[in-house]
C-alpha positions in Angstrom: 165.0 104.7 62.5 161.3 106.1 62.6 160.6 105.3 59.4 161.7 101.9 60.3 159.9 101.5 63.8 156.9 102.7 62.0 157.0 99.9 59.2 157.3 97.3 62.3 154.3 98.5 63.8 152.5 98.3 60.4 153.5 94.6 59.2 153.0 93.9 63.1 149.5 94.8 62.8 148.6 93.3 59.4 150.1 90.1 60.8 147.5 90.1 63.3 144.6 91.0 61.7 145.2 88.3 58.8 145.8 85.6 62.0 143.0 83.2 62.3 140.5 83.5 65.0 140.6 81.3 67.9 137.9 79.0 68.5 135.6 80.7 70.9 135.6 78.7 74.4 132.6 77.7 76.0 131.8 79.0 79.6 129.3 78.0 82.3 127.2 81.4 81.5 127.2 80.7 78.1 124.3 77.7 79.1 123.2 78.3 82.3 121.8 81.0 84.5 121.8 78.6 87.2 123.6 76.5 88.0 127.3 77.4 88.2 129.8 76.5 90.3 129.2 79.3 92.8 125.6 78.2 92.9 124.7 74.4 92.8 121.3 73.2 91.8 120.5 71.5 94.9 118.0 67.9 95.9 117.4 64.7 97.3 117.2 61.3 95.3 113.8 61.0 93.6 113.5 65.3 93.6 112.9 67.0 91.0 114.5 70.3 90.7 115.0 73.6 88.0 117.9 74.6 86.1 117.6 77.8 84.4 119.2 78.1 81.1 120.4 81.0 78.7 118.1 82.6 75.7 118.2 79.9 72.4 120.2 77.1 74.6 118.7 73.8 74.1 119.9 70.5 76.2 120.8 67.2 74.5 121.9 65.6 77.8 122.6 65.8 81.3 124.8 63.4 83.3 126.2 63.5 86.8 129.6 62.2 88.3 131.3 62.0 91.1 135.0 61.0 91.8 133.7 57.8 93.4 130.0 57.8 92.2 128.2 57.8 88.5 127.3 58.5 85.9 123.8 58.7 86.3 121.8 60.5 84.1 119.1 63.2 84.9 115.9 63.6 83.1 114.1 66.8 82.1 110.8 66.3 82.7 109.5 69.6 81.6 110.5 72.7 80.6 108.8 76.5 80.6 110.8 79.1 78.9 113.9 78.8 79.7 113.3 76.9 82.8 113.7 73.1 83.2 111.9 70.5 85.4 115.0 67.9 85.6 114.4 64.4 87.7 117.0 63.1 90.1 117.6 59.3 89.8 115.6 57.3 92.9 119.1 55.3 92.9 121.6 58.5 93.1 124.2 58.2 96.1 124.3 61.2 97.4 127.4 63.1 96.7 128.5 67.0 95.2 128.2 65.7 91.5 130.0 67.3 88.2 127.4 68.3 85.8 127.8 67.3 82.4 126.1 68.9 80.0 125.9 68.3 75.9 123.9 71.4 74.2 123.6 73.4 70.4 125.9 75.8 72.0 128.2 73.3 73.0 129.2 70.8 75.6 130.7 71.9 79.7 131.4 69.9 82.6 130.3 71.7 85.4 131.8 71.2 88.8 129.4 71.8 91.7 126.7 71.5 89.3 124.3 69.4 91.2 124.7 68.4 95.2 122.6 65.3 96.3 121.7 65.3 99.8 120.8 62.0 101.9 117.8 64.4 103.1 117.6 68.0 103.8 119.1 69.3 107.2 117.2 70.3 110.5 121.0 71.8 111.6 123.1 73.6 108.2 126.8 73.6 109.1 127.6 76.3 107.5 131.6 77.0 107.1 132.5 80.5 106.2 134.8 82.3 103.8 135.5 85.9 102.8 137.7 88.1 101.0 140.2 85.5 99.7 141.5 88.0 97.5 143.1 85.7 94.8 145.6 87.1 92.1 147.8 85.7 89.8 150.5 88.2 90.9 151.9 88.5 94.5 149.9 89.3 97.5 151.6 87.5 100.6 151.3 88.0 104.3 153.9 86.5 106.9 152.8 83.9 109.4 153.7 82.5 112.6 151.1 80.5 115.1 148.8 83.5 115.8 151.1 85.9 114.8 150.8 87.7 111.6 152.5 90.2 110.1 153.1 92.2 106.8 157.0 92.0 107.1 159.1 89.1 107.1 161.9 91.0 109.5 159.4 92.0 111.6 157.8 89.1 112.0 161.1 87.4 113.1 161.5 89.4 116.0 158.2 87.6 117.2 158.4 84.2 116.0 160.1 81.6 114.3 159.6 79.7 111.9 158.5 82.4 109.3 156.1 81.4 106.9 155.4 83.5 103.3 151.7 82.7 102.9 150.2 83.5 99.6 147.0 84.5 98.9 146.4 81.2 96.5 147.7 79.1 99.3 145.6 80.6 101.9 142.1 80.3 100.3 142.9 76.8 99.6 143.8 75.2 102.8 140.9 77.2 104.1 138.6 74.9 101.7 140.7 72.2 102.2 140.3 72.1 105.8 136.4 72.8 105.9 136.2 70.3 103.7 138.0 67.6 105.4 135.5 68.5 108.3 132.4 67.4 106.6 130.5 70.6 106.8 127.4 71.0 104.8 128.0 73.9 102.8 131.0 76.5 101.9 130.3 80.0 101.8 132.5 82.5 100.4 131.1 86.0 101.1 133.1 88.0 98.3 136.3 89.6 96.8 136.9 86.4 95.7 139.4 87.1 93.3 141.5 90.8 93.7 141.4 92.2 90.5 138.1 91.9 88.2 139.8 91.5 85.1 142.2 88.5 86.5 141.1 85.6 84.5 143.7 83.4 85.5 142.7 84.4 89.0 139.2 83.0 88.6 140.6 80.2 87.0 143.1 79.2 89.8 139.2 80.1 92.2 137.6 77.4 89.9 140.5 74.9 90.3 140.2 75.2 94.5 136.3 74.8 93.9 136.8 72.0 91.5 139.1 69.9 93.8 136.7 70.8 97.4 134.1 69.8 95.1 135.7 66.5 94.3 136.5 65.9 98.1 132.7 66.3 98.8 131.7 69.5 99.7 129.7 72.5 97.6 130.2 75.6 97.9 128.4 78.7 97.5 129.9 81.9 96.3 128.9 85.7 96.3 130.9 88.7 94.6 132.1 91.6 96.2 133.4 95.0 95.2 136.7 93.8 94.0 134.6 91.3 91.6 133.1 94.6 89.9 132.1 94.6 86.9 131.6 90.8 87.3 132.4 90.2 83.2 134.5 87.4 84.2 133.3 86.4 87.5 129.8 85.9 85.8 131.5 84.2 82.9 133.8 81.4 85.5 131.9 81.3 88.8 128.3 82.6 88.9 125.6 85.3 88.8 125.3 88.8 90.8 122.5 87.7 93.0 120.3 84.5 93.4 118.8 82.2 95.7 118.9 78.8 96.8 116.3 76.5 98.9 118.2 73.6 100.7 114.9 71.9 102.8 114.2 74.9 105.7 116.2 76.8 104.4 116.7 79.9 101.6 120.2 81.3 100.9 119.5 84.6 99.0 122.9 85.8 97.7 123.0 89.4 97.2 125.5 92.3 94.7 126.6 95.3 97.3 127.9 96.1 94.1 131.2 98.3 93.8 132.4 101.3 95.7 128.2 101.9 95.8 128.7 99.2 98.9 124.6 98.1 98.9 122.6 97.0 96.5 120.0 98.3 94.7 116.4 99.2 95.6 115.5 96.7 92.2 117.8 94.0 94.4 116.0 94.6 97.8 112.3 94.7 95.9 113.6 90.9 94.1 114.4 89.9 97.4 111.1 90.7 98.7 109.1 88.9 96.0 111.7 85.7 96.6 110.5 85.6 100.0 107.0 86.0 100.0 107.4 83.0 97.4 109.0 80.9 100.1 107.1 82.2 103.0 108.1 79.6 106.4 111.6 78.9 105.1 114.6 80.5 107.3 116.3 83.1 105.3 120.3 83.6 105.5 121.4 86.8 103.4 125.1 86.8 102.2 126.1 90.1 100.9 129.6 91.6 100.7 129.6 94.9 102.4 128.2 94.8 106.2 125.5 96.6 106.9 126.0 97.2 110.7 129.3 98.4 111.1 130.3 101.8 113.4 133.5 102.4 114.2 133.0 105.0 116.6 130.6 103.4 118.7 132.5 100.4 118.6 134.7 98.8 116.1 133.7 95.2 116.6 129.9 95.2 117.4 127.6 95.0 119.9 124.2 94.0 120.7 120.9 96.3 119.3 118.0 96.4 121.8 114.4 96.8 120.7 114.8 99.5 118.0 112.0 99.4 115.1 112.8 100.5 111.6 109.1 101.1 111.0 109.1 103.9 113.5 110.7 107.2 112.2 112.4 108.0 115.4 114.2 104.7 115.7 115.5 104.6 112.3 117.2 107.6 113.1 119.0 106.4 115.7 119.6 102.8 113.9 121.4 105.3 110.9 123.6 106.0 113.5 124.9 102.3 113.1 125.2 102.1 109.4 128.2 103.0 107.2 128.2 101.4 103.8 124.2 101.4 103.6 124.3 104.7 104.4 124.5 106.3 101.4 121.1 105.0 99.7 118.9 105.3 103.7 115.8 104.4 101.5 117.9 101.0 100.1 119.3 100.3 103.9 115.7 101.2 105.7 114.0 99.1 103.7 116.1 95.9 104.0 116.4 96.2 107.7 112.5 96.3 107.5 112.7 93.1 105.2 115.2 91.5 108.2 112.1 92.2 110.6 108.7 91.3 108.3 110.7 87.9 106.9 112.4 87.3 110.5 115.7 86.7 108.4 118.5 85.2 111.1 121.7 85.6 109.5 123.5 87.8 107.6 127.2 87.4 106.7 129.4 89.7 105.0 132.7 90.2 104.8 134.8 93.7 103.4 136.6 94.9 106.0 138.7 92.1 106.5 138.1 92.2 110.3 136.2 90.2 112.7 132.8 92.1 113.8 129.6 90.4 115.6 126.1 92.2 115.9 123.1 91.0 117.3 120.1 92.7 116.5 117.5 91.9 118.6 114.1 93.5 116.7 110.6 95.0 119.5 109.2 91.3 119.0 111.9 89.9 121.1 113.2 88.0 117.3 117.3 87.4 117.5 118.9 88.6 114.1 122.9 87.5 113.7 125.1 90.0 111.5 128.7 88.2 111.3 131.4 89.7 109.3 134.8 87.9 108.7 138.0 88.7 108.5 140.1 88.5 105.7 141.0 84.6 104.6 143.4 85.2 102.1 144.4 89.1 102.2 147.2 90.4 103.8 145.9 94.1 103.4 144.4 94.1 107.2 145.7 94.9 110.7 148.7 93.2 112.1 148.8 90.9 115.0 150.5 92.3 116.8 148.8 95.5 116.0 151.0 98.0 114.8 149.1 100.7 116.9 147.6 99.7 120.5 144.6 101.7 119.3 143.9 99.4 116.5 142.7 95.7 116.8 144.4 93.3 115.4 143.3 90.3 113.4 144.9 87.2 111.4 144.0 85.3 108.4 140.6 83.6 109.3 137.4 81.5 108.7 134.1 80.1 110.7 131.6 77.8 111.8 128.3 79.1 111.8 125.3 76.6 112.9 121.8 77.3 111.6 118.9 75.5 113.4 115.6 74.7 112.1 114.6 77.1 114.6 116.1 79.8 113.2 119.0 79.7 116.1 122.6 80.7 114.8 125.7 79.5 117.1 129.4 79.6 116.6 130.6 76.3 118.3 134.2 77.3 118.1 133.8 80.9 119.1 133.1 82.5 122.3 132.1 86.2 121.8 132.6 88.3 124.9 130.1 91.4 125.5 130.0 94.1 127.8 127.2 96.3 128.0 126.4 95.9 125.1 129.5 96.1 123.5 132.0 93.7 121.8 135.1 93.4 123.2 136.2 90.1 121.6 139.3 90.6 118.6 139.3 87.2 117.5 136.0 85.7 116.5 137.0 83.5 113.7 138.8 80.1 113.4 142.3 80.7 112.9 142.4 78.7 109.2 144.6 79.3 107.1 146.6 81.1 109.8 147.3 77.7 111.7 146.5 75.3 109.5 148.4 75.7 105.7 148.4 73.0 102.5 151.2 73.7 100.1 150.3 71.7 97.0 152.4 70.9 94.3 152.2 69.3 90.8 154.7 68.5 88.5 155.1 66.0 85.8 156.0 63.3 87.3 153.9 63.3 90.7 151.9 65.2 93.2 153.3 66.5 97.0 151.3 68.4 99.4 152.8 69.8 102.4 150.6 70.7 105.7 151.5 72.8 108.4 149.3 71.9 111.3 149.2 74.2 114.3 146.4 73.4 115.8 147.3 71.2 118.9 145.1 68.4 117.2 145.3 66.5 113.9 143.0 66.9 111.8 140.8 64.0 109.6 138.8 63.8 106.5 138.6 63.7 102.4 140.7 65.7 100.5 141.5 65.6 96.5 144.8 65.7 95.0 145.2 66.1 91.4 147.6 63.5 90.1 149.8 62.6 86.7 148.1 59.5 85.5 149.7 56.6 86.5 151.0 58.2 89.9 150.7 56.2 92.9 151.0 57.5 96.6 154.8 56.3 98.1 154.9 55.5 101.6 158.3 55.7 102.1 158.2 59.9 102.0 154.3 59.8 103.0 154.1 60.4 107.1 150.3 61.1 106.7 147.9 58.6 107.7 145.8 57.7 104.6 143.7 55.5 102.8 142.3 56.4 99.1 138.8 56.0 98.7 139.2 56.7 94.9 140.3 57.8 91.6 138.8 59.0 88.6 139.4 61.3 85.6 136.6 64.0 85.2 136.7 66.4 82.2 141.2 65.7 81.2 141.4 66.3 85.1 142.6 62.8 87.0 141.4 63.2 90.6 142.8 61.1 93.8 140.1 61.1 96.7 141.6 60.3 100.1 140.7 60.0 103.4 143.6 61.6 105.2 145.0 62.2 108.7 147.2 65.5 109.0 148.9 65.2 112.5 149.8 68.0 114.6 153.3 69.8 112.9 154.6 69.4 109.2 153.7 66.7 107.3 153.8 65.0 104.3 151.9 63.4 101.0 153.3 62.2 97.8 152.1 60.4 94.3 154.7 60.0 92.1 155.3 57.9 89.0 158.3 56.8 90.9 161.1 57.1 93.4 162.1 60.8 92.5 166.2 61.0 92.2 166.5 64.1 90.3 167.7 67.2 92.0 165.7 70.3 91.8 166.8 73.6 89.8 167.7 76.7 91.4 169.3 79.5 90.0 170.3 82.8 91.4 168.7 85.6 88.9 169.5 88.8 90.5 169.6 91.1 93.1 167.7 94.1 93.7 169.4 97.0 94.1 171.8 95.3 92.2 174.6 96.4 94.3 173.2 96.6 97.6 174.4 99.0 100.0 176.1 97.9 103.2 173.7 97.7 106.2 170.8 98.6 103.7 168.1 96.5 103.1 167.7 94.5 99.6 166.2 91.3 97.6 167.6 88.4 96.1 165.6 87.1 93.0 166.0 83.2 91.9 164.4 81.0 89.9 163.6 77.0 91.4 161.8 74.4 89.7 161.5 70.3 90.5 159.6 67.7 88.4 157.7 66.9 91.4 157.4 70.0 94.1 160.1 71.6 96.1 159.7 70.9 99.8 162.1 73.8 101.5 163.7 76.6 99.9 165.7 79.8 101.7 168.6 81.5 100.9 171.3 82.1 103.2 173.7 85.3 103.6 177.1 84.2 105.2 179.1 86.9 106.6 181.7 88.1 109.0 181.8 84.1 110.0 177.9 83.9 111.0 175.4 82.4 108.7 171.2 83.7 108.8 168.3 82.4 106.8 165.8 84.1 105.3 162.8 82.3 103.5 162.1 82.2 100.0 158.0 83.3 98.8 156.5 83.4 95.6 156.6 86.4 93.1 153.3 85.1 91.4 149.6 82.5 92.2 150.4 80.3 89.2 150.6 76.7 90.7 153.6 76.8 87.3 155.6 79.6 89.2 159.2 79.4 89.1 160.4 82.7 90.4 161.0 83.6 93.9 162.2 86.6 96.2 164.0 86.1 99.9 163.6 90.0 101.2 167.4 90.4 103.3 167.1 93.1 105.7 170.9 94.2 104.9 174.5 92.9 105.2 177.4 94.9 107.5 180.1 93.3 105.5 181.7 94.4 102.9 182.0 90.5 101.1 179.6 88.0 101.6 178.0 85.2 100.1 174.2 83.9 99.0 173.3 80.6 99.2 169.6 79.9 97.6 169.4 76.2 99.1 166.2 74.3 97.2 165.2 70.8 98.8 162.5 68.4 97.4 159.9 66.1 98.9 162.7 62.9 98.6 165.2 64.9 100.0 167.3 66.5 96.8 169.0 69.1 97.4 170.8 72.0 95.0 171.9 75.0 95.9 173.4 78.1 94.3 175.8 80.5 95.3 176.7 84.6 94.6 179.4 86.0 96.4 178.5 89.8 96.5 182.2 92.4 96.8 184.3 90.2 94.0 185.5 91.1 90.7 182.5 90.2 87.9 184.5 87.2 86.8 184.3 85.5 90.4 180.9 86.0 91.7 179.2 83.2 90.6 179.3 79.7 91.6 177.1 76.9 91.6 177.3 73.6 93.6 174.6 71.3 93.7 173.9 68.1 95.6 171.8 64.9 95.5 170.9 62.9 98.5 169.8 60.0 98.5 167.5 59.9 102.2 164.2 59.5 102.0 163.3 61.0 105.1 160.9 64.4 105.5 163.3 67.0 105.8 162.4 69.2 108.5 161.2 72.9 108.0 163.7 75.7 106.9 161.7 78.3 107.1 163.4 80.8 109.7 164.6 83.8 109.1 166.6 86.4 111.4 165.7 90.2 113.4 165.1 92.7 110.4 163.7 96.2 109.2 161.4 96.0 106.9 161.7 96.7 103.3 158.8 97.9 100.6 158.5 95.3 97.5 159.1 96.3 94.1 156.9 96.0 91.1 159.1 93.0 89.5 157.8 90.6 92.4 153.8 90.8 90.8 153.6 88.8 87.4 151.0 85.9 86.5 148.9 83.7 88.6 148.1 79.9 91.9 151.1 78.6 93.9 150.9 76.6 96.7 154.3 78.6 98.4 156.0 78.7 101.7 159.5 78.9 102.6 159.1 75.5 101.2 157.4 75.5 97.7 157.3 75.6 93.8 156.2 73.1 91.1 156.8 72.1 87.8 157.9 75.0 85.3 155.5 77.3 82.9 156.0 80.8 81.7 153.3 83.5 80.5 153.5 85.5 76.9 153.8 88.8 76.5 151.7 89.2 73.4 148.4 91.1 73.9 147.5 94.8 74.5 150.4 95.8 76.9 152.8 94.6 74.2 151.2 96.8 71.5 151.1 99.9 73.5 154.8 99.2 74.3 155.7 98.6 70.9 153.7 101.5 70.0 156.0 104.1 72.0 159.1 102.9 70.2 158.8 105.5 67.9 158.3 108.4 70.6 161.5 107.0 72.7 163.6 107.0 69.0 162.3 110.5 68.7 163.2 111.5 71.9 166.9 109.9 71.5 167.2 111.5 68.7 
């Protein structure tokens, strides 16, 4: 048997060596330093602006196009080293345009790649991001209104309905939403994705900035620590630190780096040399890690009076303030001298996935805003309700951050209460996603997005769907207000712009080829423990799938003559996701029965059954149903009192899903070929030995 295992291994490996290479894809980084789609070149028609592009690359073209505008094409007008003078058509309509781009070292299409302004603003509406966390596996938080919680049963004591809310499907409605409110620019202040090495992460990132891109707005992104090493944020979404002059103003993006949680001296000396080239512009800073934050003093901020970090003695108290700059005081000293000499008025962060406020208010009498934001698509934070009343809690958030020409900063739709000096105020964020949650869905034979508005007022504006060609919107299961402004296929990708109206409640959009009549697929997989203990907590594991999107899904437990719902949430990000998990916080009955009931956006239903405490040869049954109604079904997304239960390590697998109780799209899987497979294969021989 080892002798055979061995020989496996062997042929295995020969076969891969002799397979031919793939051909090598081309990224954004591979051309440009700037732009990429976390950075836009930025201008007004008749500008002429630089592009900075890679050692040995030389341009053959460069053409911009929108969903509804284009192509034009740009001229280079000059070029020194690898920097490029590039002319912006007098007759451009200003727009976010895809940049496409044909070069020796091949040809991109680069979304975000060049924003046209109508002129530059005296007022930047500045909508802000952070930590979005993004993984093709699981991370999901439970929501409720304002309530938020990290356990479905827990959650159900509090509120009903209970919605599963995905990391995916919380960073997107967040862009979704600031981008149906028209605001200039989209910042995401890092930990964009949650794991470095997630390529299908950053992928699922580009995708959101792709379609927000299409609806009209840019966006502009910075790492954070859980970006580190940025090999494939660099590679997908843009460089470790930058800057950016819109008009007045100078966006400087800076690396806090890892677990280091600052950047570097070399960073902080750039910075300076930046700024002294653009002397009289306002300068916002967007760096991951805060660099006011004390706990002790108080958790959420305050207000810093008149302290100088020239003089020695008032740096040592303004240490006392620091936490994550502490460790390098020459690094943190020296910016906080740079916010004072340059008079820079904003700097956001993000990190600890918590609201915090500082005002810093330097011995000239100069105002200097330091805003950290929550968490917008982690679950990893504090509970609202807290779990401990000497903890604050928080939700799933986002902002709106006014800059004026003057260099004021205002938050129109926060109101941050001090005393003495002190913060008092938990919630100083927008709650989006928390109250305001798109659920797309794409399958092969349409497009369905689901909204979940909360927010006592509907919401208007553009948003992009990405349809099959040939799909049309159907107003018979549409209860959206809507009119589409455009369509148009950029780069394989076919792109519906819309001008939408979400109202108030759950709502409805779909684009299908035609009236759907097929009835999803659902189908019971397993339960883990597989025989759950009476009055002990467990989870039931299905699969659902729907050419189109599933609209509701939940799985009921009928026992002792009662019948309870529990919703169903995603085991992975991939908008191709199949696989679900309803957590059941136990059954007192000895035989009972699950019901996984699966409902699409036309109304077909399916459902399958397990009854749990028969004989193997009676437990399964499946009944499935096909309605013909074409009415929004209403939301299933409840679920009864419970005790919480841990997950276990099946529910993480590959990557974006737009999931709810209500969700799933067309079907995909993910191979198991690649490095993990080899070491696996690789300890057969060890596990025959040890048999043996």
């Amino acid at each position: 048997m080892k002798r055979a295992a061995a020989m496996f291994l062997t042929l295995l490996m020969v076969f891969l060596v002799q397979m031919p290479a793939a051909k090598a894809e081309v990224y954004p980084s591979d051309i440009f330093v700037t732009p990429s789609i976390g950075v836009p070149a930025v201008g007004v028609p008749g500008d002429t602006i630089t592009m900075e592009v890679k050692d040995g690359v030389q341009i053959s073209q460069l053409t911009i196009v929108s969903v509804l505008h284009g192509p034009y094409n740009l001229q280079i007008v000059g070029k020194d080293g690898n920097l490029l003078k590039v002319k912006i058509p007098e007759n451009v309509v200003p727009d976010d345009y895809f940049l496409q781009v044909k070069s020796n070292k091949g040809d991109i299409t680069l979304p975000n790649g060049l924003v046209v302004l109508k002129e530059y603003p005296k007022v930047l509406k500045i909508a802000q991001v952070s930590d979005t966390h993004i993984t093709s596996g699981a991370k999901v938080g439970y929501v409720c209104r304002q309530y938020f919680q990290r356990s479905p049963m827990k959650l159900a004591k509090l509120c009903q309905p209970v919605i599963p809310l995905h990391s995916v499907v919380a960073t997107d409605s967040a862009y979704t939403y600031w981008a149906m409110q028209g605001v200039d620019f989209i910042f995401n202040t890092g930990d964009d994705v949650d794991t470095s090495g997630d390529i299908k992460g950053y992928q699922i990132l580009y995708n959101i900035l792709s379609r927000t891109v299409a609806a009209g707005t840019p966006v502009i992104n910075i790492k954070g620590n859980h970006d580190d090493p940025p090999t494939v944020y660099s590679k997908l979404i843009g460089p470790r630190y930058f800057y950016e002059v819109i008009g007045d103003f100078i966006i400087i993006g800076l690396d806090s780096r890892g677990e280091e949680g600052h950047p570097e001296m070399a960073q902080i000396e750039w910075m300076e040399k930046v700024l002294e080239e653009h002397k009289g512009k306002i300068p916002i800073v967007l760096v991951h890690h805060p660099y006011f934050f004390s706990p002790r003093w108080n958790y959420l901020g305050g207000i810093l009076r008149g302290l100088d970090p020239f003089s020695d003695s008032d740096w040592n108290e303004l240490k006392g303030y620091l936490r994550y700059w502490a460790g390098e005081p020459d690094v943190a000293r020296r910016f906080l001298e740079d916010v004072v000499k340059y008079n820079i008025r904003l700097v956001l962060s993000g990190h600890i996935h918590h609201d915090m406020y500082w005002l810093y208010i330097d011995k000239n009498g100069n105002k200097h805003w330091f805003i950290t934001l929550t968490a917008t698509g982690a679950p990893d934070k504090e509970t609202n309700p807290h779990t401990n009343p000497r903890y604050s809690p928080t939700w799933y958030g986002s902002n709106l951050i006014y800059v004026y020409d003057n260099g004021t900063v205002v938050e129109p739709e926060v109101h941050v209460k001090i005393e003495n000096d002190k913060v008092r105020s938990d919630f100083m964020s927008v709650p989006v996603p928390q109250e305001f949650i798109v659920f797309r869905h794409h399958g092969k034979d349409g497009t369905a997005v689901k909204f979940i508005n909360e927010l006592n007022e509907s919401v208007s504006g553009p948003i992009t769907l990405v349809i099959p060609e040939g799909a049309k919107v159907d107003p018979s299961v549409t209860n959206i207000t809507y009119t589409v402004l455009g369509e148009r296929t950029i780069d394989g990708t076919n792109y519906m712009l819309i001008n939408a109206t979400v109202p108030v409640g759950v709502s409805q959009i779909v684009v299908s080829k035609e009236k759907d009549t097929q009835k999803p697929k659902v189908e019971i997989a397993y339960t883990f423990p597989s025989k759950p203990k009476m009055g002990r907590a467990f989870k039931v594991y299905f699969k659902a799938a729907d050419n189109i999107g599933i609209r509701s899904m939940y799985v009921e437990i009928e026992a002792n003559g009662k019948t309870v719902r529990y919703p169903g949430e995603p085991t992975k990000g991939d908008p191709a996701n199949i696989f679900y998990v309803a957590q059941i916080p136990g059954v007192n009955a000895d035989h009972y029965t699950i019901r996984v009931v699966v409902t699409d956006f036309y109304g077909n239903k399916a459902v399958d059954e397990k009854v749990m405490g028969k004989p193997a040869s009676t437990t399964t049954t499946t009944t499935s149903t096909t309605s013909s109604s074409t009415s929004t079904p209403t939301s299933t997304s409840s679920s009864p009192t419970a005790t919480s239960t841990t997950a276990s390590a099946s529910t993480t697998s590959t990557a974006p899903s737009s999931s709810s109780p209500t969700q799933t799209s067309s079907t995909g899987g993910g191979s198991t070929c690649g490095p993990a497979a080899l070491v696996g294969l690789a300890l057969v021989p060890l596990l025959l030995r040890r048999r043996r």
